[in-house]
N, C-alpha and C positions, 0 to 999 in steps of 0.2 A: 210591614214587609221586612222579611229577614236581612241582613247585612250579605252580601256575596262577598264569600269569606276565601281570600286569596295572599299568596307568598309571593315574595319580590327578592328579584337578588339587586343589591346598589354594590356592582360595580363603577370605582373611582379609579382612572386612567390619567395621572398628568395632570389631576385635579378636574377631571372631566367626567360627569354619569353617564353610563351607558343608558343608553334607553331603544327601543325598535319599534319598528311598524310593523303591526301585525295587517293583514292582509285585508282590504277594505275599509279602512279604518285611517281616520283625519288626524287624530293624534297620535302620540308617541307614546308606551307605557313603558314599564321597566319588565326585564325578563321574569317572567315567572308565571303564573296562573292557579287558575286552581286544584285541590287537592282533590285525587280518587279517592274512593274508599279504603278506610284502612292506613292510611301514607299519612304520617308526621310528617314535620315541615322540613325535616332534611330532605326526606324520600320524595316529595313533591317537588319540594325547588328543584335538586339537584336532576328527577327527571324533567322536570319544563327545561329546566337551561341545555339541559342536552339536545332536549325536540329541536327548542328554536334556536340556538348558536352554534352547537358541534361540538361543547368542549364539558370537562369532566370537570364537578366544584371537587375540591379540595376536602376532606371532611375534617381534618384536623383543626383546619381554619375555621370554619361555619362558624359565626356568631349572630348572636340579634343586637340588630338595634336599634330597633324599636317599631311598635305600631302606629298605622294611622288609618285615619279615617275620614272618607271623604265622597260627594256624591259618583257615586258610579256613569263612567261616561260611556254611550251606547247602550243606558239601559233604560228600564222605564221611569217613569215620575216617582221618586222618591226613595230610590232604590240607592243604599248607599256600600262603597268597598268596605270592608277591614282588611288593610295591605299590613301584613308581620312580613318585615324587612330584615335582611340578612345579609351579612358580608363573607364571603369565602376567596380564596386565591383559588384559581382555577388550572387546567393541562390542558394543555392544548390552542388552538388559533381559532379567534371566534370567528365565523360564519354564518350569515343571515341562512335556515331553511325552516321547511317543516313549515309553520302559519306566520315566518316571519319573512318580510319583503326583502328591507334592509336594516340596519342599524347605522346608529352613530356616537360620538363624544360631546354630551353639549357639557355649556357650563352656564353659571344663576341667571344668564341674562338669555339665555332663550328658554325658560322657564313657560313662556305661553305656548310654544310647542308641544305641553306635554297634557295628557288627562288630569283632572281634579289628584285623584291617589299619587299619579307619580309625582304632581307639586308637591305634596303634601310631604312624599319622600324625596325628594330635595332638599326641603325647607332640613327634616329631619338630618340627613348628610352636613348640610351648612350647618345646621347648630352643633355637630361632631367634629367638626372642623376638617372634615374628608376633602370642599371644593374649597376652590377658588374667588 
């Protein structure tokens, strides 16, 4: 089974990852989803984070840093993400809409809060030395 192949933004706030609920859903992921047809990983990040937050990335900022990979949560048996993570500074005042409930600022110790991929981009944040 193929990899569900998706873009994350790891906003760090105060030493904090942004992470949301999307809408039925137990855990927490990081902003982002996946890519339409055609849409590089700017053109897709930066439309998800406008769906679900309200606010416009930065393009001059956009960087990667880095891939991971890990089982896909809410999907079937075996079925794993590839999350290509990205950091950009953004315009604007985030705001939970669109397929997102709310959001928040955690930091490594509420780590069980989140889907397997968003650990995954945590872990990746902490070894950049972005959290706390």
């Amino acid at each position: 089974m193929a990899d569900l192949d998706v873009v994350a933004w790891v906003r760090v706030v105060d030493g904090r990852l942004l992470a949301v609920r999307s809408r039925g859903r137990d855990l927490l992921y990081l902003p982002g989803g996946k890519r339409e047809p055609g849409e590089d990983d700017w053109a897709a990040l930066s439309r998800e984070v406008r769906e679900e937050l309200g606010v416009e990335l930065d393009r001059a900022s956009f960087r990667e840093l880095g891939v991971v990979r890990a089982p896909a949560h809410d999907q079937p048996d075996y079925t794993h993400a590839r999350m290509a993570c990205f950091t950009a500074s953004c315009h604007g005042a985030v705001a939970a809409s669109g397929e997102v409930d709310e959001y928040f600022y955690l930091d490594a110790s509420d780590r069980h809060l989140l889907a397997p991929a968003a650990r995954s981009a945590l872990d990746l944040a902490l070894a950049h030395g972005l959290l706390h």
